[in-house]
Every structure is written in C-alpha cells, then in structure tokens.
Residue frames as a rotation matrix with the C-alpha (Angstrom) as fourth column:
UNK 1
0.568 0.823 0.000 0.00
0.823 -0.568 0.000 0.00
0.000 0.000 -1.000 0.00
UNK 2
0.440 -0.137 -0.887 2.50
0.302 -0.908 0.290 2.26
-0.846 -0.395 -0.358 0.28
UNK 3
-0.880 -0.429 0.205 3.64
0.373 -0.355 0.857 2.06
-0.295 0.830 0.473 -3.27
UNK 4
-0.025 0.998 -0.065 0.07
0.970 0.008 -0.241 3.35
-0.240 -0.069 -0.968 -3.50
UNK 5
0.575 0.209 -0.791 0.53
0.566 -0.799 0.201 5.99
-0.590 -0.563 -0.578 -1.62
UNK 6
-0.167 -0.946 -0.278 3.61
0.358 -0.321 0.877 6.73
-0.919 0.047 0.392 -3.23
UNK 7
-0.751 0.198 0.629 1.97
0.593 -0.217 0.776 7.06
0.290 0.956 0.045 -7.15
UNK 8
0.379 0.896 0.231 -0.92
0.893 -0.419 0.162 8.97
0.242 0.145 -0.959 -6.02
UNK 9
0.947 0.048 -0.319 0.56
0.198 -0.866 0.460 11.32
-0.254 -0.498 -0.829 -3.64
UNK 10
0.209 -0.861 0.464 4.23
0.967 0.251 0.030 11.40
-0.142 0.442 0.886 -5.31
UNK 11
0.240 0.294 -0.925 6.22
0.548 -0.828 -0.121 14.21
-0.801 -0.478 -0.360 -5.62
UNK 12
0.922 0.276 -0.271 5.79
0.022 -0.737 -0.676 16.88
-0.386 0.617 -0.686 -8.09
UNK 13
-0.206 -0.923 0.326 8.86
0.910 -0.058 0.411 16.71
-0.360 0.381 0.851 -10.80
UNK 14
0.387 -0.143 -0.911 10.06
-0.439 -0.897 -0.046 19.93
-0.811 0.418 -0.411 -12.46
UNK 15
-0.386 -0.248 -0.889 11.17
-0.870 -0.224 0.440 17.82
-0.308 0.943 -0.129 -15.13
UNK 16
-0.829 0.233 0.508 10.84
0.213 0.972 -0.099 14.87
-0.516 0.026 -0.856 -17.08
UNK 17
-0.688 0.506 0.521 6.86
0.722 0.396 0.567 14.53
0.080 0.766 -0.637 -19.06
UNK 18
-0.672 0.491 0.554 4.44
-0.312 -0.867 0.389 17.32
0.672 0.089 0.736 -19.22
UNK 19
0.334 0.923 0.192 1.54
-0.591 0.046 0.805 15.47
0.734 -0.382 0.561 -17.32
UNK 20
0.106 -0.135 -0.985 3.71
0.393 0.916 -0.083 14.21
0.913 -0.379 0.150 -15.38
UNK 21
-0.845 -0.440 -0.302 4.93
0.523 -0.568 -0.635 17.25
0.108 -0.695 0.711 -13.52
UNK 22
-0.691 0.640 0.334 1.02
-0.705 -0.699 -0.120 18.93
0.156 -0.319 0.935 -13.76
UNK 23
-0.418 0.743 -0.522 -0.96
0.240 0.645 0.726 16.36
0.876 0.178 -0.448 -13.08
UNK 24
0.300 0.634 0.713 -3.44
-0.818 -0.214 0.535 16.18
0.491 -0.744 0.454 -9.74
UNK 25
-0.787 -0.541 -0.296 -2.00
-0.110 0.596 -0.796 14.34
0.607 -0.594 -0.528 -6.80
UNK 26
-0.625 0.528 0.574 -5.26
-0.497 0.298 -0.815 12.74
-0.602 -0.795 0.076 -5.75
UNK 27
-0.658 0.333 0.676 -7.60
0.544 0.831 0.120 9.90
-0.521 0.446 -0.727 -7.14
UNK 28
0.443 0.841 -0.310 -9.51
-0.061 -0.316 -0.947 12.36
-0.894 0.438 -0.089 -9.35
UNK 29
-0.117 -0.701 -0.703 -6.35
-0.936 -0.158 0.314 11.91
-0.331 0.695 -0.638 -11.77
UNK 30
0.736 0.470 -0.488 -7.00
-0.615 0.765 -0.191 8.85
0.283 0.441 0.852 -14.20
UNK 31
-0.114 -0.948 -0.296 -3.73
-0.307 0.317 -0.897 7.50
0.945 -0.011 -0.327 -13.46
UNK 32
-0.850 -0.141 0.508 -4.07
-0.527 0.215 -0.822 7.34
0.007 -0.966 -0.258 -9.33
UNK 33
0.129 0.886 0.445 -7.60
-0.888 0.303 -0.346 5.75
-0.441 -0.351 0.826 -9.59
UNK 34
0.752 -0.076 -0.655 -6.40
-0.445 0.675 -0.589 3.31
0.486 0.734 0.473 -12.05
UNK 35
-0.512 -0.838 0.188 -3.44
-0.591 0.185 -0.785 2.47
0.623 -0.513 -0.591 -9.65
UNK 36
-0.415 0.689 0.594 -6.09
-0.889 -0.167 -0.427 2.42
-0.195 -0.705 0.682 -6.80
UNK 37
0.336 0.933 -0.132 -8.36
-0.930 0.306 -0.204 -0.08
-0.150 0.192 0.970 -8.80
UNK 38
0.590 -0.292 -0.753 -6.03
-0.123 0.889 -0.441 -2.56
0.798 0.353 0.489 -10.27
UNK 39
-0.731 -0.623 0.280 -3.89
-0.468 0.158 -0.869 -2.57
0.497 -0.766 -0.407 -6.93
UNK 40
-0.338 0.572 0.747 -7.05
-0.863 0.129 -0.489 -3.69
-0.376 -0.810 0.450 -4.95
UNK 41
0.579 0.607 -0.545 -8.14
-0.809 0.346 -0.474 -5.74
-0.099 0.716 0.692 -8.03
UNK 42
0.380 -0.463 -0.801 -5.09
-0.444 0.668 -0.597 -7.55
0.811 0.583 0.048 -8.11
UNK 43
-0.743 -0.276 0.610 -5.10
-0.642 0.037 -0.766 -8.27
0.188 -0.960 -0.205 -4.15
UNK 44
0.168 0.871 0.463 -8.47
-0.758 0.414 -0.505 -9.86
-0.631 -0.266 0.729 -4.50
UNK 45
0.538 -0.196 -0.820 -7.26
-0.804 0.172 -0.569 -11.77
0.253 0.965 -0.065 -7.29
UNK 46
-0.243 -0.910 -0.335 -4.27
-0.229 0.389 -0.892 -13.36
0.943 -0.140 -0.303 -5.71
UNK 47
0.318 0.785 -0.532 -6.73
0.195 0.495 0.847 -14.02
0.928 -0.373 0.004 -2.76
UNK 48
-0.806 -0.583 -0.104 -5.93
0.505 -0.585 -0.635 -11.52
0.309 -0.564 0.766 -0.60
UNK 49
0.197 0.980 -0.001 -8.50
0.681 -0.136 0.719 -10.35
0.705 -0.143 -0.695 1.99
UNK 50
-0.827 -0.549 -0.125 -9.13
0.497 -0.608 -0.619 -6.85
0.264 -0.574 0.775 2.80
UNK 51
0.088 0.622 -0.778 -11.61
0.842 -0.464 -0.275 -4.85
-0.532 -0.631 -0.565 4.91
UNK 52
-0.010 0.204 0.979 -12.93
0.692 -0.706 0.154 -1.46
0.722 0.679 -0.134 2.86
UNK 53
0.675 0.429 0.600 -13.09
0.065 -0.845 0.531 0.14
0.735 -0.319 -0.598 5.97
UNK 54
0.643 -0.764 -0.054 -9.95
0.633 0.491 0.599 -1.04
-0.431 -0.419 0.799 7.40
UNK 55
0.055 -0.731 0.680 -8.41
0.934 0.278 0.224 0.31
-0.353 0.623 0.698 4.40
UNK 56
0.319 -0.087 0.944 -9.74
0.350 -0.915 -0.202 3.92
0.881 0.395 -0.261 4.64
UNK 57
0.978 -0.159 -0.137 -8.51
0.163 0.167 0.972 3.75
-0.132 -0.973 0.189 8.03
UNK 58
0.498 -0.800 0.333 -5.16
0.733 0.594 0.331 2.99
-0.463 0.079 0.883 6.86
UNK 59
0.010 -0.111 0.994 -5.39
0.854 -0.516 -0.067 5.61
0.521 0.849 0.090 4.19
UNK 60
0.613 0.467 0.637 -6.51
0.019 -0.815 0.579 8.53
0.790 -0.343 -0.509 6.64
UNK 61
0.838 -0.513 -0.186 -3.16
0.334 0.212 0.919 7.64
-0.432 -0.832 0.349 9.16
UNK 62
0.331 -0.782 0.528 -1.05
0.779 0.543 0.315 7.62
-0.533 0.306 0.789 6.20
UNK 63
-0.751 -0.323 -0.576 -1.48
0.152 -0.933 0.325 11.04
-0.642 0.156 0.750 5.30
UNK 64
-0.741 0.238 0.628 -4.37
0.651 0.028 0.759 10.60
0.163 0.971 -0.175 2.46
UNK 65
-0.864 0.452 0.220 -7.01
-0.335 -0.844 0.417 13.12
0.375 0.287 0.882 1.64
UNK 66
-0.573 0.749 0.333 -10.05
-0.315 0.174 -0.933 12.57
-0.757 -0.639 0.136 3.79
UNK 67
0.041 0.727 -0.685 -11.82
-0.946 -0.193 -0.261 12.51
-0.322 0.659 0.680 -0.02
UNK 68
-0.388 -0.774 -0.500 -9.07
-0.850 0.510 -0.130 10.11
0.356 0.375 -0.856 -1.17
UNK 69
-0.940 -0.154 0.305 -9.16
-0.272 0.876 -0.398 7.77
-0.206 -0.457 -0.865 1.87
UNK 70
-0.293 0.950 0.110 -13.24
-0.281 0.025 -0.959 7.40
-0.914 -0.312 0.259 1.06
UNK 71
0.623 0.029 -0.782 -12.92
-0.780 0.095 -0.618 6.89
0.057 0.995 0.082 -2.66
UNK 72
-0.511 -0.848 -0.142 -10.54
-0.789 0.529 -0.313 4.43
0.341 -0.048 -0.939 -1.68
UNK 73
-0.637 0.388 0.666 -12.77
-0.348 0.625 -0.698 2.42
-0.687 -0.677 -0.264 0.69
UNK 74
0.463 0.806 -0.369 -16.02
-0.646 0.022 -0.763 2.94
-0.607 0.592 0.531 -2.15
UNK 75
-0.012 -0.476 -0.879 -13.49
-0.942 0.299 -0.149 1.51
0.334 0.827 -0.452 -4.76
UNK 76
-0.976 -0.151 0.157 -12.62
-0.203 0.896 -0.396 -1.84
-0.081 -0.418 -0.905 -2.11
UNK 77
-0.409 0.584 0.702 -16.18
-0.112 0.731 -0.673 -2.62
-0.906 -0.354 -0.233 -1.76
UNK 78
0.282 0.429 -0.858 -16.96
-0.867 -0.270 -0.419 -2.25
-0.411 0.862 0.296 -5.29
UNK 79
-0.070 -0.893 -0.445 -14.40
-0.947 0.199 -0.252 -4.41
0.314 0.404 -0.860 -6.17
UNK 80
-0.949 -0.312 -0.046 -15.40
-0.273 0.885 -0.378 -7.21
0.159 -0.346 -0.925 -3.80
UNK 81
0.098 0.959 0.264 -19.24
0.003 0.265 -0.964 -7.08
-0.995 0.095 0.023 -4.94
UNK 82
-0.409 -0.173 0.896 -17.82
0.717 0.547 0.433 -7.64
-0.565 0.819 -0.100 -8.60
UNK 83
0.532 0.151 -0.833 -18.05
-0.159 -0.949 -0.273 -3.94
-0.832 0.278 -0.481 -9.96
UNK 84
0.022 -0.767 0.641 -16.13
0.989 0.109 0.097 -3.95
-0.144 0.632 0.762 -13.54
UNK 85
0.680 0.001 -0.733 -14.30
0.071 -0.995 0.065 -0.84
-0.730 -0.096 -0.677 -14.47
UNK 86
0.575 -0.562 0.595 -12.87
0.684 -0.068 -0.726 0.99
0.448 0.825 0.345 -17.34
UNK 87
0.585 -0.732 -0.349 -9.15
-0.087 -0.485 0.870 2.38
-0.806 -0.479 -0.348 -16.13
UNK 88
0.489 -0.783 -0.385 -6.02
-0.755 -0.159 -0.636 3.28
0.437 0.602 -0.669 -18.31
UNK 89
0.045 -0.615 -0.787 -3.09
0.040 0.789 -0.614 0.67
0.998 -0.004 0.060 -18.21
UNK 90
0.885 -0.324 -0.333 -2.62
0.447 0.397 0.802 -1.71
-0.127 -0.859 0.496 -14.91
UNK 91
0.202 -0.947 0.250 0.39
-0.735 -0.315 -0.601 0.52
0.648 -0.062 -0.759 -13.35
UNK 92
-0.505 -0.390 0.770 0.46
-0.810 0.521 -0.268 -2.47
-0.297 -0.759 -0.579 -10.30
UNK 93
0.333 0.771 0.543 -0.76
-0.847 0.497 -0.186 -6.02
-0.413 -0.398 0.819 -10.23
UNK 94
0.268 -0.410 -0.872 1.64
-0.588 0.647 -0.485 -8.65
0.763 0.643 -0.067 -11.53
UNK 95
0.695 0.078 -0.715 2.05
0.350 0.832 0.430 -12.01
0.628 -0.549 0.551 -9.16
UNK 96
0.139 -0.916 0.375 5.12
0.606 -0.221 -0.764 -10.20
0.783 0.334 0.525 -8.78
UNK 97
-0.464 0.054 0.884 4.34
-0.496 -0.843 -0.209 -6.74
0.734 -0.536 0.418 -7.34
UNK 98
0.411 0.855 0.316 1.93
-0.735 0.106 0.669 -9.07
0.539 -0.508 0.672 -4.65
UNK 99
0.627 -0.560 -0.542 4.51
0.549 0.811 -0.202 -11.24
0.552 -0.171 0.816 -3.97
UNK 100
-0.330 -0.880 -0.342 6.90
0.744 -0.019 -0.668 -8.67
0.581 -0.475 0.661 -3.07
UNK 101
0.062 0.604 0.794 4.10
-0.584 -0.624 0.520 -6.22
0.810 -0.496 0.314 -1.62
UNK 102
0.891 0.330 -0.311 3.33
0.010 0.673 0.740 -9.62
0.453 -0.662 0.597 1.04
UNK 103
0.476 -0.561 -0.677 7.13
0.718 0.692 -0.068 -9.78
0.507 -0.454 0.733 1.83
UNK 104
-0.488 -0.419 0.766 7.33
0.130 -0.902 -0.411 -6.11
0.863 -0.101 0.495 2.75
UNK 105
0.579 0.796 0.175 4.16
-0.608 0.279 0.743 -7.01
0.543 -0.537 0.646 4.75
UNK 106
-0.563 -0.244 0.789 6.19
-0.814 0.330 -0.479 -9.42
-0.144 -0.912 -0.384 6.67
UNK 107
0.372 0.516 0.772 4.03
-0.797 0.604 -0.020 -12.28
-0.477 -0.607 0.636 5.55
C-alpha cells in the first residue's frame, strides 16, 4: 500500500513529461484511480482479503485526503461485490508486485 501511496501522492517533478509534472495528486487523476483499482483488483485476485473500511482507516493515518481515503474504501467494496471498471493501463498487479508487496508485509 504504500507504493500506492507513493503514485498517487508522489512528488511533483520539475522535469521529465508534461503530465507528469502537472498532473493532480489525488484519485480524481485517471492515473491514481487506475493504480487504486487494479492494486485492490489484483489483491483480490491473488486471494488476498481486505476490509474497505480497514483500508480507509489505513489511508486517513497515512497522510491521504479525507476525499481520497473514502474513494478508496467505495473503490474496495466495489471491487469485492464484482463492480467492472474501465481504467487506463494496470500501473500495479503482476504475481510479482503481490509477492513482493506480502514480503514487505512481513508475511
């Protein structure tokens, strides 16, 4: 979760792509919701079980945007009543990234 955090709220480059350095640093940017979706998407997937309200919890310690950490929570229970969404490219969710997400996790 904190590489999460880290693409949504990331900091602001001065150089490097145009939308990369103006973009919106909060889940109203396609890019962070699409993180958001396929990160949660690919946690349920790999059969990972998470609490929606656990997880705006988490979000609302960690510094996120009271709006954020709620769009976050809406997004988890979507997701685990079988919502389908249309998002730009999966930035997270290879066996991989869950594999080494769990061993940062300590499990």
């Amino acid at each position: 979760m904190t590489e999460l955090t880290d693409w949504v709220y990331g900091h602001l480059s001065t150089t490097g792509p145009k939308w990369m350095r103006f973009r919106r640093r909060d889940l109203t940017h396609p890019s962070s919701r699409s993180a958001v979706i396929h990160c949660l998407k690919n946690l349920k997937y790999w059969g990972y079980v998470y609490v929606p309200e656990e997880l705006e919890s988490w979000a609302i310690a960690h510094g996120w945007q009271n709006q954020d950490a709620a769009a976050l929570g809406v997004f988890a229970r979507q997701i685990l009543d079988g919502v389908r969404f249309h998002t730009i490219t999966n930035a997270f969710g290879t066996k991989w990234d869950v594999e080494r997400w769990r061993e940062q996790a300590g499990l």
